[in-house]
Structures are given as C-alpha cells and as structure tokens.
C-alpha positions as CSV (number, residue, x, y, z in Angstrom):
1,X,0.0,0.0,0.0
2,X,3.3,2.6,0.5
3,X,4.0,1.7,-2.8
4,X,0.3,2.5,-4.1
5,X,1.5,5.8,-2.4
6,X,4.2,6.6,-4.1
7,X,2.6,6.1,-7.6
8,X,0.3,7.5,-6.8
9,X,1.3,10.7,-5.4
10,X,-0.9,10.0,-1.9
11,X,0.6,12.1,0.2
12,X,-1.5,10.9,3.3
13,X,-2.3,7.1,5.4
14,X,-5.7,8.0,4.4
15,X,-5.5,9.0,1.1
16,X,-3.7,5.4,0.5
17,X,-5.9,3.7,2.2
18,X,-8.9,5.1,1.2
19,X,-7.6,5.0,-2.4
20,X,-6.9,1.0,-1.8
21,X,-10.3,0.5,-0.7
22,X,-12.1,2.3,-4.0
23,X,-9.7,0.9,-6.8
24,X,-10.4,-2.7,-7.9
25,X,-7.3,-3.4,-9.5
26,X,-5.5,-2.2,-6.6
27,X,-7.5,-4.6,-5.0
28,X,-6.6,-7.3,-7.0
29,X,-2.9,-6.4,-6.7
30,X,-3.1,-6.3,-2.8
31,X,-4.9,-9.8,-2.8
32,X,-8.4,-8.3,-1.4
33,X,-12.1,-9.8,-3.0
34,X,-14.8,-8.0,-3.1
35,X,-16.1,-9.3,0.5
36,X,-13.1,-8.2,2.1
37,X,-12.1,-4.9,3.5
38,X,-9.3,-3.3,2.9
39,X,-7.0,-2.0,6.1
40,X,-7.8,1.1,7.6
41,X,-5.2,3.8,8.2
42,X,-4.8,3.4,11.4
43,X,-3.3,-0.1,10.1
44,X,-0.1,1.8,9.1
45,X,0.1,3.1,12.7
46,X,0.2,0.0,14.0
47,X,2.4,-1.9,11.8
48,X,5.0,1.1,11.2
49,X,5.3,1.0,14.8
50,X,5.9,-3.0,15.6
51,X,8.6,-2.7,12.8
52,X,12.0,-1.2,13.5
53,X,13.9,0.7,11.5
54,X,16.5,-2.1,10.7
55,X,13.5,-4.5,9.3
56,X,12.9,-1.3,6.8
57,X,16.4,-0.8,5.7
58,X,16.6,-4.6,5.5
59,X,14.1,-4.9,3.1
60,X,15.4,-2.2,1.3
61,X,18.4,-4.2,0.7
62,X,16.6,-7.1,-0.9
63,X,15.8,-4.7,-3.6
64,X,19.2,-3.7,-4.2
65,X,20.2,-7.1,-4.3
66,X,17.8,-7.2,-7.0
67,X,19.4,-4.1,-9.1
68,X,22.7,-5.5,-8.5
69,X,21.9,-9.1,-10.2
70,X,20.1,-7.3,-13.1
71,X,23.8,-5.3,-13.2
72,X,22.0,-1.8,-12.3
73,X,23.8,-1.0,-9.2
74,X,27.5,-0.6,-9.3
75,X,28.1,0.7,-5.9
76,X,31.6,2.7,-7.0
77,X,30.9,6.0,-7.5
78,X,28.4,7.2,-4.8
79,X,26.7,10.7,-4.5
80,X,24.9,12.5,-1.4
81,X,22.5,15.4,-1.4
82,X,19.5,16.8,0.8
83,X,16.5,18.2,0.4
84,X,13.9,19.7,2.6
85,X,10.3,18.0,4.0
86,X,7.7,20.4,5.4
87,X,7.4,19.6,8.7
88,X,3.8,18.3,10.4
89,X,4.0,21.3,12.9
90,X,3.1,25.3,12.5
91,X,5.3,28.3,13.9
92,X,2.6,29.4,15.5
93,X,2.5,26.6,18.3
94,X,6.0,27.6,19.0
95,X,7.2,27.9,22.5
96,X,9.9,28.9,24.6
97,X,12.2,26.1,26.3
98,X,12.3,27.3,29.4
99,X,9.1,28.5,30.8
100,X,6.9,26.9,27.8
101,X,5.6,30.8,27.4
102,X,3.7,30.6,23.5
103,X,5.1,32.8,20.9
104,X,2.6,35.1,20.3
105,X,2.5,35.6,24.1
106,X,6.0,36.7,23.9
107,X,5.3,39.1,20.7
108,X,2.5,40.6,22.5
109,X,4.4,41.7,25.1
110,X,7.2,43.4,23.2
111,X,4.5,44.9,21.3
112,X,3.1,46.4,24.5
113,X,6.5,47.4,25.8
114,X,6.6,49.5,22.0
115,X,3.6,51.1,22.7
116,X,1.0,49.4,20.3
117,X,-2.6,47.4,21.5
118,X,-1.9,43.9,22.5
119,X,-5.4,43.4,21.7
120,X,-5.0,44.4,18.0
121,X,-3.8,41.2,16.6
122,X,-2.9,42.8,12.8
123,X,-0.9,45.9,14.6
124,X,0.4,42.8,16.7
125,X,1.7,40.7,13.5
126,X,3.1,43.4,11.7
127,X,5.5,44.5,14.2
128,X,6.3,41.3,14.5
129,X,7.1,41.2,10.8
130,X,9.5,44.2,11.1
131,X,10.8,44.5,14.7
132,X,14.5,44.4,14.8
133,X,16.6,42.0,15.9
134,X,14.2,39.0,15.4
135,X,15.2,35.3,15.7
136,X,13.4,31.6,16.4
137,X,16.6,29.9,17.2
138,X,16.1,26.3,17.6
139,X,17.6,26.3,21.4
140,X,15.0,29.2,22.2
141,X,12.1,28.1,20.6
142,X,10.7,24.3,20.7
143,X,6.8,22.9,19.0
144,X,6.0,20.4,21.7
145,X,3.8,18.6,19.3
146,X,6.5,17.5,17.5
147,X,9.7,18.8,19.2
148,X,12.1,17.3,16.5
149,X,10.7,19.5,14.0
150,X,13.2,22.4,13.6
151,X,13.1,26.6,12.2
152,X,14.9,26.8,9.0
153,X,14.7,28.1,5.4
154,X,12.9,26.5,2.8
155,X,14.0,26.1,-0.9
156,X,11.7,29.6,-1.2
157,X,13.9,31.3,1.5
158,X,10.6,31.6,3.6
159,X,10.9,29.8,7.8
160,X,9.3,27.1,8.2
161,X,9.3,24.2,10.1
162,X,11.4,21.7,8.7
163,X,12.5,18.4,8.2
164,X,15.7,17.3,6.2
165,X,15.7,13.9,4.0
166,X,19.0,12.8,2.6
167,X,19.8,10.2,-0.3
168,X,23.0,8.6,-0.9
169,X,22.8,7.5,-4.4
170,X,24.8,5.2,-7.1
171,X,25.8,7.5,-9.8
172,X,25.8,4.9,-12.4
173,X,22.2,3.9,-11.9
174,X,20.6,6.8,-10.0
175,X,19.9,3.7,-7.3
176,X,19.1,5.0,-3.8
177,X,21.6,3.1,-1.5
178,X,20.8,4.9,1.8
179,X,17.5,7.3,2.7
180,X,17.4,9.0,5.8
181,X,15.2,11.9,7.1
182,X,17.3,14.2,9.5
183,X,16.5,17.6,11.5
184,X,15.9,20.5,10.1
185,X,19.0,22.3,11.4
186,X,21.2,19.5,11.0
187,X,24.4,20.4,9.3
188,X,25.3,18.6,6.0
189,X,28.9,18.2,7.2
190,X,27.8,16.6,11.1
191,X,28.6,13.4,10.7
192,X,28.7,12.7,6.8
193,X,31.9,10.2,7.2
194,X,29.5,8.2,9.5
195,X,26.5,8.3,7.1
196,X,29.4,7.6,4.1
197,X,30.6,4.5,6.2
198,X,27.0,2.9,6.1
199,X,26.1,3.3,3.3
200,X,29.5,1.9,2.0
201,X,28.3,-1.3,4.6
202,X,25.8,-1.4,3.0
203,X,27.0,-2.0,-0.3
204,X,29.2,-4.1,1.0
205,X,26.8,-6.8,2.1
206,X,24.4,-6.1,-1.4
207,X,27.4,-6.7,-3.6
208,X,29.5,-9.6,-1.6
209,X,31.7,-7.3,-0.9
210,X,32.8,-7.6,3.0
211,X,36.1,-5.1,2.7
212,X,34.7,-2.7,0.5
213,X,37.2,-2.8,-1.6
214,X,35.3,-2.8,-4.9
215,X,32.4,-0.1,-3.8
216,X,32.1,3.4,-2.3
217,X,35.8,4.4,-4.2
218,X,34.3,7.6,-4.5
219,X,31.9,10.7,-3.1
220,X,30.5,13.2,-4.5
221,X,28.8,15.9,-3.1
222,X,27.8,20.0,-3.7
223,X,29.9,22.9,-1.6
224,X,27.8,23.0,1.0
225,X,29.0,19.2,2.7
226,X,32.6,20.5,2.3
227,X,34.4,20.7,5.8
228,X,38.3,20.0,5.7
229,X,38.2,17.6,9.0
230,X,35.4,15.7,7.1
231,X,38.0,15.8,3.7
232,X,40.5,14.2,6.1
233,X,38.4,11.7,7.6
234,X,36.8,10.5,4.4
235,X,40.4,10.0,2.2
236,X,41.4,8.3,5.6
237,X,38.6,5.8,4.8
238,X,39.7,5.6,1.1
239,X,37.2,8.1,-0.2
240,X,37.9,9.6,-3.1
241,X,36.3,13.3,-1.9
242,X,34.8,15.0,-5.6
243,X,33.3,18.1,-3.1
244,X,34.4,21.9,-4.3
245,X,35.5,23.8,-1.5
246,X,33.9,27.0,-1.2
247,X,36.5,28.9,0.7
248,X,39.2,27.7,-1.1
249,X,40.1,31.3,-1.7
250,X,40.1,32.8,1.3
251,X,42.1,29.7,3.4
252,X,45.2,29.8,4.5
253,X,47.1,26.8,3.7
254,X,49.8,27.4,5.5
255,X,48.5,28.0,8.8
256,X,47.3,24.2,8.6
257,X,48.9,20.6,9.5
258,X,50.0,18.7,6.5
259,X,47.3,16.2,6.5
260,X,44.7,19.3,5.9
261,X,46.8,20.7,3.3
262,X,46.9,17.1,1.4
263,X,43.4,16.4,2.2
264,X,42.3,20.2,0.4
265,X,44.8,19.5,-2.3
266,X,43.6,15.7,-3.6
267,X,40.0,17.5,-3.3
268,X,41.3,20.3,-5.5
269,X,42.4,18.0,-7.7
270,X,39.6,15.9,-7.9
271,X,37.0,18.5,-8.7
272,X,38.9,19.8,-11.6
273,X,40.0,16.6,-13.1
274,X,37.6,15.2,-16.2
275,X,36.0,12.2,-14.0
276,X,35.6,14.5,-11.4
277,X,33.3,16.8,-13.6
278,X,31.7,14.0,-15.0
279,X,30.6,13.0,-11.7
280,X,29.7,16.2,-10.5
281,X,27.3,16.1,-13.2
282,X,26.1,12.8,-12.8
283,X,25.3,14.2,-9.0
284,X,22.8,16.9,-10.2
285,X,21.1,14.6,-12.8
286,X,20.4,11.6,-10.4
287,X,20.1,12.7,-7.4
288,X,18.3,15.9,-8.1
289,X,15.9,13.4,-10.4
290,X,15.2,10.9,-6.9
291,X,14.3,14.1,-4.8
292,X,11.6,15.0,-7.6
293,X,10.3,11.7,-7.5
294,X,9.8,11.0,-4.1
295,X,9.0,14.4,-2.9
296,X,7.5,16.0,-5.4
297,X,6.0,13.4,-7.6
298,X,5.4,10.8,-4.5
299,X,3.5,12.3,-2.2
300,X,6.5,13.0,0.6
301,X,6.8,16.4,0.4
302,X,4.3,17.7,3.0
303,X,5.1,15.5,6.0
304,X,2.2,13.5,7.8
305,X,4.2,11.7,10.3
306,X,6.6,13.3,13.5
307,X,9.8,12.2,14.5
308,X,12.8,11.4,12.5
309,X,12.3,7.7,12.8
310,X,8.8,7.5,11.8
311,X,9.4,9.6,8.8
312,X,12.5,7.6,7.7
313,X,10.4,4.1,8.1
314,X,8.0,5.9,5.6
315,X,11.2,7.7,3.2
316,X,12.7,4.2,3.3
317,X,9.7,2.3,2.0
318,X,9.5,5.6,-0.9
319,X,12.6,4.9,-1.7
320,X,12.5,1.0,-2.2
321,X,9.8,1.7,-4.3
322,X,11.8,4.1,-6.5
323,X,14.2,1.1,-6.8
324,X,12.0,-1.4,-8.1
325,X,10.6,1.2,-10.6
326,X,14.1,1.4,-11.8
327,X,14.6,-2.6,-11.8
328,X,11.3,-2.9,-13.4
329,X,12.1,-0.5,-16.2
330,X,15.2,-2.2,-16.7
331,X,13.5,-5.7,-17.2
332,X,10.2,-4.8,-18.7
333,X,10.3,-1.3,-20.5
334,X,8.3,-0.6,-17.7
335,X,8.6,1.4,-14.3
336,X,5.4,3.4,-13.5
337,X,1.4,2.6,-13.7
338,X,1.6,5.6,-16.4
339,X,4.0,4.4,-18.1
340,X,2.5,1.1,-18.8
341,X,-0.8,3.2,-20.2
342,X,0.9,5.2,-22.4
343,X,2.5,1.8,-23.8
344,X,-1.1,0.3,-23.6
345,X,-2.3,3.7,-26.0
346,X,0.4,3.7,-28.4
347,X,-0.1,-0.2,-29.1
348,X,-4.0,0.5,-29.1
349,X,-3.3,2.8,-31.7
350,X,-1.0,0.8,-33.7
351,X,-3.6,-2.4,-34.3
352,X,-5.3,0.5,-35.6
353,X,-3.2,1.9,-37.8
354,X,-2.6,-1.7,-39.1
355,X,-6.0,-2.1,-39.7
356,X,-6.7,1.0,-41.3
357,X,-3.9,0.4,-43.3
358,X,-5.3,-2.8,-44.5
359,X,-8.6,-1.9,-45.1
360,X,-7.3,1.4,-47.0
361,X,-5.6,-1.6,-49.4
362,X,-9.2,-3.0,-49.9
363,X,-10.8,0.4,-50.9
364,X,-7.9,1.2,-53.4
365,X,-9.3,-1.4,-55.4
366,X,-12.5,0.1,-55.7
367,X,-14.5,2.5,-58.5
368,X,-12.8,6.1,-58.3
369,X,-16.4,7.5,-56.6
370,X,-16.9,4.6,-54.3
371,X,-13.4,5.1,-53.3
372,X,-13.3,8.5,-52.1
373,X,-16.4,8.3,-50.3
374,X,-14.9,5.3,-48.6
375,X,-11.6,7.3,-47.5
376,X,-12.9,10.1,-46.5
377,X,-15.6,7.6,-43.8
378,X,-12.3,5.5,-42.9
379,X,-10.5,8.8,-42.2
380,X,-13.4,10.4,-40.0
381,X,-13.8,6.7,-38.1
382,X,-9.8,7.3,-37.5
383,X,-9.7,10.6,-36.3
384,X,-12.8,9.5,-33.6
385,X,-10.7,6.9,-32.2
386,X,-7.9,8.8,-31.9
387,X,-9.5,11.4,-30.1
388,X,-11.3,8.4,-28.0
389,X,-7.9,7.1,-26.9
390,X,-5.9,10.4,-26.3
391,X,-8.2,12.1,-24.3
392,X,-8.1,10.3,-20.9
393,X,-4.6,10.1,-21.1
C-alpha cells in the first residue's frame, strides 16, 4: 500500500488507504475480494510502529540485491544530497524552552513594551514582521507537538518548520543506497563520514563485498557538505572526496597541519579533473531526479508523520519503491502505472493503424467515386478513435 502511495502521489495514510479501498485493481494487486475490507489507516500506525527501523532498511536491501543481479547497481561511485520535507508542525504553536511561554504571548508583550494594542492582533503581527533583531533559534524556541521538528529556510527562502531527507545514491544507476530523514537544522557536514561509512556497509553486504574494496571508491557531493576535518576523515577511509570547496580562496594553507593541506589539495584535484566533472554532473542529474520523484512526484513532500524515525520508516519504503521502478524498467520497458498506459495507448493505436492500413488496401481497389467516399468515412472513423484514446490520457 506505501507503494500505491508513491505512484500515486498519496501524500496521506488516508488517502492510500482510502484510495486502496475504491480501486479494484488495486484490490486485485493487494490480494483483497470484493467481501473483504481493505486496512484502515490506522493499520499503518500500528504496523509502522511494531517494525524497527533495521526490518525497513533490510528490506530495502533485498531490492538492491535485486538491481545488483540485473547489473543496475555498481556501488563505485556514490553521491549525497539533501533536500527539505515540510514539517507536520506550524510556527505558531511555538514555545519557549524554558518557561513553555507561546510565541505570540512573547510578541504581545514586546509589542506592549513599544507602545501598540496587545489586543490588535494585525498591529500585533506586523510588528512582528518588522521588529529588529528577530530570531526563532532552535535552542530558544521548541513545538512540543513534535519537538524534533526544527526553524529553518525553505527552498523559497521563507521559515518554516522543517524536516531534512537525505539520499546517498549510485551515480551509475541513479539507485538510492541509503534514505534517511534528518532535522531540520542539521548540518550537512555533522557526521557525513559516518552516514558515508554505512552506506559503504551497505554495499558491501548487497554486492558480496565484506572489505569494501570494490564499492564506495568515491563521493560526491555540492559545496555546501565540504568541511576540511570531514576531507580528512573520508580519504582516511579511502574516499575519493569529488566536493568543491567554497573557501578555497580565502584559506590559509599554510597555517594548517599537513594532512589538511593534502586532504584540500587531492580534493582540489579531484573536482577539476575530467572524471571528477563528470561525476559532479552525474550528481545533479540523479540525485536531483530521486528528490523529484519521491518528494515531489510521491507524495512525501508535505510530511504527515513526526519524528525522524517514523518519517525515515515511511522515506525508506519511498525509496524501495523508486528502486524497483528502476529494476522494473530495466527488465520490462516498464517502471510506473503511467507508463504502462501510455505503452497500452500507443499499441492501441497501432492495431489501428494496421487495420486501417489494411482496409485502406481493400478500398484502393474500388470504383474512383466509391473510393473517395470510402476514404474520406475510414479517415473520419480514424480521427474519432484517436480522439477516444488520447483524451483520458
């Protein structure tokens, strides 16, 4: 039913299973007669719940294992990007940490202090809007519905409570290797030798590859996961680091130890060379491609869940998903449920074509007048069923 979710673009539990429970093929493909009811949404509760994490990322495997015997998933050249998921919290239910006083509260009482009506909640807003000095920092401010929400900036630039997803992808296949929904405020560099590390485990036990010493050669990444201890720590691990630095101009080499200035340099190096280009653009195409279709095209977006753990149970299954598309295109021609219509159309239209084309050979044969009159009804019947097909799709 996640899956139904993802092609779908449900971005709800109850849109899924509501959809499940309407749809008789997707009855059909979920195993359910007629008689039998479908689960409820509360279903996904439950059994998201009695499942860890580990049983998620372990089925997630058995789908990689899949792209790697149909020789999609390489596993040696590995990018990582994030993206951001609104949160399932408001800014308005914000409070303080420690005496739990509401924002507004807080706003009205400055606004007081400046002279204007506490009582006049537009007056009240727009001094909010322009009073200097304004800031929701995430150790003042907490929602306690969903305290691991966090303030940041959207792709629009506007705050907003936030959530983080990251994908660590194969750059030959665009394959998803490792999914993972983070804070909003986390920093891309905090522990990205870590998150490099499993995801290099992980490939390791896809491809039969204990030691790693066929997968995760490289990483690639934009400016903003540069950090020179993380450089060092990565190339440490046998990372090649294909990450532009973006003070590069302003550091001072030679105020650093040696192992900084050798990390900074083979990164240097790296970026400018011709596989490193090629990778970086290999980065923007695949990764920014998985981010479209599981946020934007899958219904994950918007978050409907809180807590980082429950929303990377549901990112996980997204991103299986977009894995077997991948796998299933490979083997059939085939990834998506709209895909496989517009192959259904186009064959539709091709016994058509055929037939018209063999009935056009019948009325050639005929008396000049008959003939015309005949072509032009055979042309009329084709542009109707034309139109017929085309129009749903």
């Amino acid at each position: 039913m996640l899956m139904v979710g993802f092609f779908e673009n449900l971005p709800s539990e109850r849109s899924i299973a509501s959809r499940c429970a309407d749809s008789l093929s997707l009855r059909i493909f979920l195993g359910y007669d007629l008689s039998e009811e479908t689960p409820e949404h509360s279903s996904f509760t439950v059994i998201r719940k009695r499942l860890s994490l580990e049983q998620f990322e372990q089925c997630h495997e058995v789908v990689l294992r899949g792209l790697r015997s149909a020789g999609l998933l390489k596993g040696k050249d590995l990018g990582i990007d994030s993206s951001v998921m609104e949160a399932n919290a408001s800014l308005r239910e914000l409070v303080k940490r420690n005496n739990g006083q509401a924002y507004f509260d807080y706003v009205k009482e400055l606004a007081e202090a400046a002279g204007i009506d506490p009582q006049d909640t537009k007056a009240v807003r727009q001094f909010d809007k322009k009073r200097e000095g304004r800031k929701t920092s995430n150790e003042e401010w907490i929602n306690p519905h969903d305290p691991e929400a966090k303030v940041s900036k959207n792709k629009h630039g506007a705050t907003d409570m936030l959530y983080k997803p990251e994908h660590v992808t194969d750059l030959e296949s665009g394959a998803i290797v490792r999914a993972e929904v983070r804070p909003g405020d986390a920093g891309d560099t905090q522990g990205l030798t870590d998150r490099m590390l499993e995801a290099s485990a992980t490939l390791g036990r896809v491809c039969d590859d204990p030691r790693q010493e066929k997968v995760a050669r490289s990483v690639t990444a934009d400016e903003g996961y540069f950090s020179a201890e993380q450089a060092v720590a990565l190339q440490g691990e046998g990372f090649r680091t294909v990450i532009g630095d973006p003070h590069a101009a302003k550091r001072n080499k030679k105020t650093q130890p040696a192992v900084v200035r050798e990390a900074l340099g083979k990164a240097k190096r790296a970026v400018r060379s011709k596989s490193g280009k090629a990778l970086l653009r290999k980065r923007g195409e695949h990764l920014e491609r998985s981010f479209a279709h599981l946020l934007d095209q899958g219904g994950m977006r918007r978050a409907t869940l809180k807590g980082c753990e429950e929303l990377s149970k549901r990112h996980i299954a997204a991103a299986m998903t977009y894995n077997l598309s991948l796998l299933m295109r490979a083997t059939c021609g085939i990834g998506t449920p709209k895909q496989w219509m517009a192959s259904v159309t186009s064959a539709v239209e091709s016994i058509f074509r055929a037939i018209a084309a063999c009935i056009g050979a019948q009325i050639e044969r005929q008396p000049l007048p008959v003939r015309a009159n005949r072509v032009f009804r055979l042309r009329s019947i084709h542009l109707r069923v034309l139109l017929q097909i085309k129009l749903p799709q």
